[in-house]
Backbone and ligand atoms as CSV (ligand in chain L), in Angstrom:
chain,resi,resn,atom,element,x,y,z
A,1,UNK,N,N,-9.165,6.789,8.834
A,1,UNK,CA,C,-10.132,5.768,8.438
A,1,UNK,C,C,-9.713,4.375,8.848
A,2,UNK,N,N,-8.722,4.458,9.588
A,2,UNK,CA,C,-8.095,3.308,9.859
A,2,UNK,C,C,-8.415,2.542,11.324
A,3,UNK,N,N,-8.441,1.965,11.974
A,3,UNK,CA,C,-7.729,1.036,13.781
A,3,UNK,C,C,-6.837,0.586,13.537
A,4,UNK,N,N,-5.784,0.398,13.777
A,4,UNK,CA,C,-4.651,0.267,14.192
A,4,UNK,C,C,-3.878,0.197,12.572
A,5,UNK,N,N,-3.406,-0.824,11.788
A,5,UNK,CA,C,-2.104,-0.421,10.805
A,5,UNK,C,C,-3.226,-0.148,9.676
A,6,UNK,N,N,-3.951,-1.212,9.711
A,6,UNK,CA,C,-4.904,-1.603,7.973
A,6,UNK,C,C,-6.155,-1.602,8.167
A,7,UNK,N,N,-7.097,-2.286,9.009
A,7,UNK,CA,C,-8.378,-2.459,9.036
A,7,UNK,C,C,-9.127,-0.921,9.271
A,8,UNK,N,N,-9.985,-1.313,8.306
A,8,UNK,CA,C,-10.851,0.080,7.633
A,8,UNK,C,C,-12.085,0.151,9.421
A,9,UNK,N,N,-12.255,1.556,9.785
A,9,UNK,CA,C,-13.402,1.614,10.503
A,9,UNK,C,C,-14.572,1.317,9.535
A,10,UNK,N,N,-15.678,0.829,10.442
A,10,UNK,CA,C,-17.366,1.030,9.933
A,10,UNK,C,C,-17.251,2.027,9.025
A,11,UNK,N,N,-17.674,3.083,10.216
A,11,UNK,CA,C,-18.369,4.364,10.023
A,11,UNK,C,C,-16.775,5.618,10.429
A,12,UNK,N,N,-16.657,6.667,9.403
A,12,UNK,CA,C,-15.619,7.855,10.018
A,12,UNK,C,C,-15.888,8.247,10.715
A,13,UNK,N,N,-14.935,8.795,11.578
A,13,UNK,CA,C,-15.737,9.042,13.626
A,13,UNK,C,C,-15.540,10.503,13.147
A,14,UNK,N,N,-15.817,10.761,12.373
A,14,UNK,CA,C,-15.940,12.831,12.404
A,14,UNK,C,C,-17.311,12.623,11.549
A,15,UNK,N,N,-17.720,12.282,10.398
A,15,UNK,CA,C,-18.711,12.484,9.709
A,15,UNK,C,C,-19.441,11.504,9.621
A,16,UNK,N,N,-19.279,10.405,9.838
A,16,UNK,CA,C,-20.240,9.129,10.620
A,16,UNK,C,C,-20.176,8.948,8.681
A,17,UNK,N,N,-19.640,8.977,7.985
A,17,UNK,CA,C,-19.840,7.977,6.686
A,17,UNK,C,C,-19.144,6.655,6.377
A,18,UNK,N,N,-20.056,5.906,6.382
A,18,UNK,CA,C,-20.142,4.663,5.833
A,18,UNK,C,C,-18.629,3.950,5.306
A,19,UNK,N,N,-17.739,3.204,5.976
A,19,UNK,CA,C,-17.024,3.296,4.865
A,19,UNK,C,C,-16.618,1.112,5.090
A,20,UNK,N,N,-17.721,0.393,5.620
A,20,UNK,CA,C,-17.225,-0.908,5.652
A,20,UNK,C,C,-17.865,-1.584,4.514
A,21,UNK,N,N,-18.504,-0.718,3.018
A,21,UNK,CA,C,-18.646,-1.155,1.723
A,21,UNK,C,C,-17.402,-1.582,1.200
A,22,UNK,N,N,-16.104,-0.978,1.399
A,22,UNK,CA,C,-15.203,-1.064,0.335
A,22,UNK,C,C,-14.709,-2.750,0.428
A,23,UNK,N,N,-13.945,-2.957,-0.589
A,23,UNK,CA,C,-13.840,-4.048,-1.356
A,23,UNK,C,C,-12.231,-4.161,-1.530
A,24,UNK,N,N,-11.603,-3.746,-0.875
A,24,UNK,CA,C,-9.952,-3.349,-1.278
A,24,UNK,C,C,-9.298,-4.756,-1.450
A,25,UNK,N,N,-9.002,-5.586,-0.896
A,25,UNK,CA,C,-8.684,-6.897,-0.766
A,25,UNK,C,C,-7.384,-7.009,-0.831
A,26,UNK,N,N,-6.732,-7.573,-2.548
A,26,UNK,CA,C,-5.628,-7.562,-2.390
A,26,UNK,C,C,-4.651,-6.334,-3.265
A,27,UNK,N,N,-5.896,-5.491,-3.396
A,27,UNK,CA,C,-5.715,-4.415,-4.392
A,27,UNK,C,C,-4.542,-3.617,-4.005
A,28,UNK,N,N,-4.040,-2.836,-2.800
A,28,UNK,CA,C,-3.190,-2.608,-2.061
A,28,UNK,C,C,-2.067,-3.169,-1.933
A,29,UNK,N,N,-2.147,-4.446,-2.014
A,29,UNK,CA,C,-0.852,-5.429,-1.936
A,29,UNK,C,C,-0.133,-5.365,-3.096
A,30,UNK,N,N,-0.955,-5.432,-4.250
A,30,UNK,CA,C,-0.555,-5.566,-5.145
A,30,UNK,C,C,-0.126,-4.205,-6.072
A,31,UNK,N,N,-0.881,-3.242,-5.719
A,31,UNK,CA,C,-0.061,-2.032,-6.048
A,31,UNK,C,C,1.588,-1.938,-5.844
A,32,UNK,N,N,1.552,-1.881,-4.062
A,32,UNK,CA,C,2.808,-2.067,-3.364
A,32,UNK,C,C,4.091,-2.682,-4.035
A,33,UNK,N,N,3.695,-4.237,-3.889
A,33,UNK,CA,C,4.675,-4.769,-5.004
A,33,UNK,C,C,4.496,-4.192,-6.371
A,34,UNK,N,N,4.033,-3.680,-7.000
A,34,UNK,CA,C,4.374,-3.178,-8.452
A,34,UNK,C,C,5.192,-1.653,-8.194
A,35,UNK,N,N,4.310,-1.343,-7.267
A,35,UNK,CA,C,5.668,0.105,-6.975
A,35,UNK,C,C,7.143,0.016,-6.542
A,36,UNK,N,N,6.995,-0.692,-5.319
A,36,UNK,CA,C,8.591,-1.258,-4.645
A,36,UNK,C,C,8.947,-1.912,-5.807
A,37,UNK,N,N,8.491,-2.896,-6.102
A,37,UNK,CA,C,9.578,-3.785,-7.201
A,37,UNK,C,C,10.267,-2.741,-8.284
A,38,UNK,N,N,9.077,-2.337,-8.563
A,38,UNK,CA,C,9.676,-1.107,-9.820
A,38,UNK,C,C,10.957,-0.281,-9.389
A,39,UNK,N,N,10.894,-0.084,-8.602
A,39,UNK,CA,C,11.397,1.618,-7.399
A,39,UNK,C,C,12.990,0.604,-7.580
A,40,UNK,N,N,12.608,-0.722,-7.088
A,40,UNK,CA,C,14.067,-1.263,-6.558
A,40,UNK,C,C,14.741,-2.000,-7.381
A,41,UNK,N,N,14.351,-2.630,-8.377
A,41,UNK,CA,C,14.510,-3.102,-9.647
A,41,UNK,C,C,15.635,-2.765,-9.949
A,42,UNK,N,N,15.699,-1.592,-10.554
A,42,UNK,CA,C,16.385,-0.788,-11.412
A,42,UNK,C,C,18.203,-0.392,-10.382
A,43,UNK,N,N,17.158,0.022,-9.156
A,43,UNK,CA,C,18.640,0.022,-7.933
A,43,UNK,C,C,19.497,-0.694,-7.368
A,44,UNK,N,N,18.446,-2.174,-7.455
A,44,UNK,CA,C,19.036,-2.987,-7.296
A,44,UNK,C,C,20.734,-3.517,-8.308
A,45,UNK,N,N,19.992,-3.210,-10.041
A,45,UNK,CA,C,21.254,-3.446,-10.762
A,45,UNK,C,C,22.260,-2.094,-11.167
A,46,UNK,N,N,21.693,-1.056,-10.779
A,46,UNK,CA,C,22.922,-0.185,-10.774
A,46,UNK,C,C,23.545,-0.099,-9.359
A,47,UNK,N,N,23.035,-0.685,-8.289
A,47,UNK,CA,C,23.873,-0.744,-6.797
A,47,UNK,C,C,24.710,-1.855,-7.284
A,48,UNK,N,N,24.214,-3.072,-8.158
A,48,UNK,CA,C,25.445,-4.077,-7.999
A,48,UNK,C,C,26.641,-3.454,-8.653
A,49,UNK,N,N,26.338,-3.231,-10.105
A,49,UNK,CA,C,26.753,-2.878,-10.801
A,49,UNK,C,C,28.100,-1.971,-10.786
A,50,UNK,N,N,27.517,-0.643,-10.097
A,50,UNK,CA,C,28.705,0.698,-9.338
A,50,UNK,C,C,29.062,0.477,-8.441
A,51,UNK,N,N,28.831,-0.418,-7.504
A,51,UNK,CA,C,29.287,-0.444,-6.689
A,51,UNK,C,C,29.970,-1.752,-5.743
A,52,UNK,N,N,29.146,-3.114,-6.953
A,52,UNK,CA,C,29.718,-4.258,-6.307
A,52,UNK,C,C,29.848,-4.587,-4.875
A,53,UNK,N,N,28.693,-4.335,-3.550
A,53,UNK,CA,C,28.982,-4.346,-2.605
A,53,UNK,C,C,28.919,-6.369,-2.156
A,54,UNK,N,N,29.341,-6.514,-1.151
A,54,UNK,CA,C,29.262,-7.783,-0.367
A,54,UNK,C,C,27.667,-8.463,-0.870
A,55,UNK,N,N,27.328,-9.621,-0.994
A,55,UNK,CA,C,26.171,-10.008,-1.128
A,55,UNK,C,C,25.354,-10.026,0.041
A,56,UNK,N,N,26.291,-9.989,1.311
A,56,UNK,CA,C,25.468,-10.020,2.416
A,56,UNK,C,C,24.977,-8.810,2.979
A,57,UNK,N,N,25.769,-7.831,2.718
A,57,UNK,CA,C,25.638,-5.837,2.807
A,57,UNK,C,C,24.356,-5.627,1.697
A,58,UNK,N,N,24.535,-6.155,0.221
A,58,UNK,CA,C,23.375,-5.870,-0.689
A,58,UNK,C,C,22.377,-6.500,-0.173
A,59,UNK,N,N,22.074,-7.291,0.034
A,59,UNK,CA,C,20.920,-8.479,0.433
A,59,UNK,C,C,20.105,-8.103,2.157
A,60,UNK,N,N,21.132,-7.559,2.785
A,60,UNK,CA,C,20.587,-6.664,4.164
A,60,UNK,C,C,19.530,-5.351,3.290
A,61,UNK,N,N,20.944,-4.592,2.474
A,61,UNK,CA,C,20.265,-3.195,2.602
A,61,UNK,C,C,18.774,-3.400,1.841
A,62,UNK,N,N,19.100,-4.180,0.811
A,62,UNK,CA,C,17.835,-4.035,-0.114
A,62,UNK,C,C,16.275,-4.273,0.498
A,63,UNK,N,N,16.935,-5.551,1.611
A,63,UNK,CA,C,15.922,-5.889,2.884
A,63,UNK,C,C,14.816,-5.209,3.252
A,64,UNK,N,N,16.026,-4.433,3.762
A,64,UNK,CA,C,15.681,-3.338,4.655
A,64,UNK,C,C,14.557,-2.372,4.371
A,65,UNK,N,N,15.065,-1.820,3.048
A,65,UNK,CA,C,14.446,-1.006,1.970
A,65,UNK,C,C,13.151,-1.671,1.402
A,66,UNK,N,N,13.346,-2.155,0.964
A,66,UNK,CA,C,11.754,-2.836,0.085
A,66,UNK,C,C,10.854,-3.199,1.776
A,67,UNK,N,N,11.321,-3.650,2.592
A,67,UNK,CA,C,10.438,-3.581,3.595
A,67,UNK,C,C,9.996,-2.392,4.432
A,68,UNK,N,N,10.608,-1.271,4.563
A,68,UNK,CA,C,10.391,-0.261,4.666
A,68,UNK,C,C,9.523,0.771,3.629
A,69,UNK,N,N,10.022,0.053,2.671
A,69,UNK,CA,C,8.765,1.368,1.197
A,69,UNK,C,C,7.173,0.449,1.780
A,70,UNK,N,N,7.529,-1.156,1.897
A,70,UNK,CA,C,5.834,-1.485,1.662
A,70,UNK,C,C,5.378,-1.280,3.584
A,71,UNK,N,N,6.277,-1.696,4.438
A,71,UNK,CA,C,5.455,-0.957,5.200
A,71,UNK,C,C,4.325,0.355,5.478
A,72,UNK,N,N,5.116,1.538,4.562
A,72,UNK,CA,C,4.859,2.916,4.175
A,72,UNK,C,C,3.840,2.898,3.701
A,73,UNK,N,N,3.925,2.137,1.942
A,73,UNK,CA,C,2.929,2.548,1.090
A,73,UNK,C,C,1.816,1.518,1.244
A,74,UNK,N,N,1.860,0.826,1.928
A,74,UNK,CA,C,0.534,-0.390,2.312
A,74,UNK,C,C,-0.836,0.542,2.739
A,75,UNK,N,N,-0.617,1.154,3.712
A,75,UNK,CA,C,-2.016,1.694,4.064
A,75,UNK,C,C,-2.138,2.638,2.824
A,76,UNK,N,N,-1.583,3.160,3.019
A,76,UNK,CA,C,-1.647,4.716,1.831
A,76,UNK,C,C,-2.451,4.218,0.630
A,77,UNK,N,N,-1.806,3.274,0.014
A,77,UNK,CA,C,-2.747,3.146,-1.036
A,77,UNK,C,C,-3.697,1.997,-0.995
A,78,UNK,N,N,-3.854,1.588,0.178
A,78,UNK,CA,C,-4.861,0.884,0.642
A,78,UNK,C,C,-6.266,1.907,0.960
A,79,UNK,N,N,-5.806,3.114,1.543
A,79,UNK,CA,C,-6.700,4.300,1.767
A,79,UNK,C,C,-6.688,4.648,0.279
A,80,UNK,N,N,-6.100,4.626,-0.234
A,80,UNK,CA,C,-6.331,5.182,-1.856
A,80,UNK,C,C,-7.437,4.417,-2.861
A,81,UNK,N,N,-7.026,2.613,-2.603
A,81,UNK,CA,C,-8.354,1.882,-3.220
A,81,UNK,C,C,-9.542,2.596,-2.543
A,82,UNK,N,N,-9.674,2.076,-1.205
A,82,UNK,CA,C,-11.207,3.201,-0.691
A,82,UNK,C,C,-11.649,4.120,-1.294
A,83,UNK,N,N,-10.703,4.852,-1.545
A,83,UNK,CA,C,-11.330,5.790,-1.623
A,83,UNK,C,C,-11.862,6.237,-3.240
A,84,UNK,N,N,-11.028,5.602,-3.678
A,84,UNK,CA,C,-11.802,5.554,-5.501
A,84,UNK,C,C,-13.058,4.951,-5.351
A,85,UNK,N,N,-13.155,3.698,-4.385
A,85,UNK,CA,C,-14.531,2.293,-4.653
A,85,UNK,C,C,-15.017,3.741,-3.890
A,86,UNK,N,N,-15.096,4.610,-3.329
A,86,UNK,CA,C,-16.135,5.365,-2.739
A,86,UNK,C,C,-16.537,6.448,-3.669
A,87,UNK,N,N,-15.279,6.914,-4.333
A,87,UNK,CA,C,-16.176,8.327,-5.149
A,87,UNK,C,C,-16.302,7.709,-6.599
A,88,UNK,N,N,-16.125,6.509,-6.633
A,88,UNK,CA,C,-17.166,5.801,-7.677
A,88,UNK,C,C,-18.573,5.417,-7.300
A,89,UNK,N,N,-18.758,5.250,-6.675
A,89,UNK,CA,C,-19.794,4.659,-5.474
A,89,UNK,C,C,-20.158,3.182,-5.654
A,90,UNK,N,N,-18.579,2.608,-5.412
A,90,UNK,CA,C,-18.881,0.942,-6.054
A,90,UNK,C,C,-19.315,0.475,-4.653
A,91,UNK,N,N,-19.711,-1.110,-4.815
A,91,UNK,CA,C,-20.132,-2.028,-3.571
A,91,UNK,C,C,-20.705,-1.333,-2.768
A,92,UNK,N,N,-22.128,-0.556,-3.078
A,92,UNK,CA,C,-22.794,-0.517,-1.833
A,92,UNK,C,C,-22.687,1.149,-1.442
A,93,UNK,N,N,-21.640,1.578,-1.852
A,93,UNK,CA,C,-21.032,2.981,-1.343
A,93,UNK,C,C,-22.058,3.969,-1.886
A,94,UNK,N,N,-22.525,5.131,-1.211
A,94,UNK,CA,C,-23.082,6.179,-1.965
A,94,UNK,C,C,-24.703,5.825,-1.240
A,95,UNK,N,N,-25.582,4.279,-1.257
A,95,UNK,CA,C,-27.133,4.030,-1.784
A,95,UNK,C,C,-27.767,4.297,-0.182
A,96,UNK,N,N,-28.231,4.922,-0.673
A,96,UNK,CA,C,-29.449,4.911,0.595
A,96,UNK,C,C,-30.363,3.617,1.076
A,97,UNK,N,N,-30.374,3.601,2.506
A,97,UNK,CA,C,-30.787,2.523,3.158
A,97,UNK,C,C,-31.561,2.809,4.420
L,1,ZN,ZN,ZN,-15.407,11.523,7.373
């Protein structure tokens, strides 16, 4: 349902349905950060904690990581808002025209 990382097609090129109603915005973003933050939160203070690494080794890896989960989970649950605003049939989704 996608062109290239994020932007939603019109129409699905297999079943031609409708899908440039949805409304996702920053809904996706903001999932993301509530998941990563959560996810890393917690790792963040038992990595300092057990293991006391360099601030510049912690501060790479964690980098690394939280930019790698939201790369991941950005579309995913960006396709996931869609797809609720669709089998709700919010903004437009569902009405005959
Ligand atoms: Zn389809």
């Amino acid at each position: 349902m996608f062109q290239g990382y994020l932007k939603v097609v019109d129409r699905c090129p297999v079943c031609r349905e409708e899908l440039h109603h949805h409304r996702a915005d920053d809904g996706p973003a903001y999932l993301t950060i509530l998941i990563v933050g959560h996810l890393l939160a917690p790792l963040i203070h038992v990595g300092f904690t057990r293991f006391r690494p360099e601030p510049l080794v912690m501060a790479t890896v964690f980098t690394v990581l939280a930019v790698a989960m939201s790369l991941y989970l950005l579309p995913r649950l960006k396709g996931l808002v869609v797809g609720i605003q669709w089998s709700r049939r919010m903004h437009g989704f569902g009405k005959a025209h």
